[in-house]
C-alpha positions, 0 to 999 in steps of 0.5 A: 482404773481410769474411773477413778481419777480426775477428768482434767476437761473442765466440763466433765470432771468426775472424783472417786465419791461419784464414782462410789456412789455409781457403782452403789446405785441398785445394788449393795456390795458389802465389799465396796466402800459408799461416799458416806463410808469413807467419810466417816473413815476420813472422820478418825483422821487427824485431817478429814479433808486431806485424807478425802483428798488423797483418796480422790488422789490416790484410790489404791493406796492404803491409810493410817488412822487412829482408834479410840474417838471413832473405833477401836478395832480388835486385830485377830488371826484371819482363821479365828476372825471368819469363825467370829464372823460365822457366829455374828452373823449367823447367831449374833447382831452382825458387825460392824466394818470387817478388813483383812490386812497382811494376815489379819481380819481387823473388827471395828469395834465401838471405843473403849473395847479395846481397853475392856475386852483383854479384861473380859476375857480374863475375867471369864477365864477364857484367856487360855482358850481365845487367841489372844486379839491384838486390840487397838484403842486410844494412842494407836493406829491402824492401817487400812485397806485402800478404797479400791483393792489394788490387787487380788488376794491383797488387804480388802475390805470383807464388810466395808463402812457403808454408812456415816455412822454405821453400828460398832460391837462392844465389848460384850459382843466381841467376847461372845464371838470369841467364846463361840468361835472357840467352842465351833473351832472344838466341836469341829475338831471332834466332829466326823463327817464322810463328805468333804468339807464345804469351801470355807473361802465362800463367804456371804454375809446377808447385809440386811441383818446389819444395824 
């Protein structure tokens, strides 16, 4: 953890981005958050420098940050969110930053999905089907999860802002996830199988498919 904070000897002062941008060279963890990913979080801040600033404070302590300039983000039942994250990344383009906070998987969205989506899934008459997603777009906000996880098994990023501008489903892409985890979810329920079923906590999501 001592990484993380300021070194108080004038000549070797280090701060939380050069340490990002340590562990990211040679390697890309879709978990760890880079320097230009938290940048473009700190840019849904009302304040971006203060909010760089308290992280470089403060790297374990979560964030308050308003949807609908930046984001929107579609809030779903952890369960419901891997099978929508299955389908993107196994059949669709991808996803843009994924976080999973106190029992939900938050799905940064492009704005004004979060307006659309809840009128695209009743116009489909999939509403009855799909879980209905808390979404949250202009006038909220969304608490995140810290740059660093402070404990295991605590609020994480699964597919964290790597980017300064990095890609956001839309609207469309986020109802064809929800249809297709519905219809997984449905063929799963029929399906018969004599082996055991595989460990669904192993997740890897191959990064290089992201836009």
């Amino acid at each position: 953890m001592s990484a993380w904070l300021r070194d108080d000897s004038p000549t070797d002062r280090s701060d939380i981005f050069r340490f990002l941008r340590e562990q990211d060279e040679g390697r890309h963890h879709t978990a760890h958050v880079t320097p230009d990913g938290a940048g473009w979080l700190a840019s849904a801040a009302s304040y971006p420098r203060s909010t760089l600033a308290l992280w470089e404070a403060r790297p374990t302590a979560p964030a308050v940050l308003s949807c609908g300039t930046v984001f929107d983000v579609v809030n779903v039942d952890t369960i419901f969110g891997r099978r929508m994250l299955d389908r993107l990344w196994a059949e669709g383009p991808g996803t843009g930053p994924v976080a999973l906070h106190r029992g939900r998987m938050l799905l940064f969205a492009a704005p004004g999905t979060a307006q659309r989506l809840p009128a695209l899934l009743d116009w489909e008459e999939w509403d009855d089907a799909v879980p209905r997603p808390l979404c949250h777009g202009t006038g909220d906000a969304v608490t995140i999860p810290p740059l660093t996880p402070l404990q295991p098994g605590g609020p994480r990023w699964v597919v964290a802002p790597d980017t300064r501008h990095p890609w956001l489903p839309g609207p469309e892409v986020m109802l064809w996830a929800c249809v297709r985890a519905v219809r997984a979810a449905s063929a799963a329920d029929v399906r018969i199988s004599i082996f055991p079923p595989a460990d669904q906590g192993a997740k890897v999501y191959d990064v290089s498919r992201r836009r």
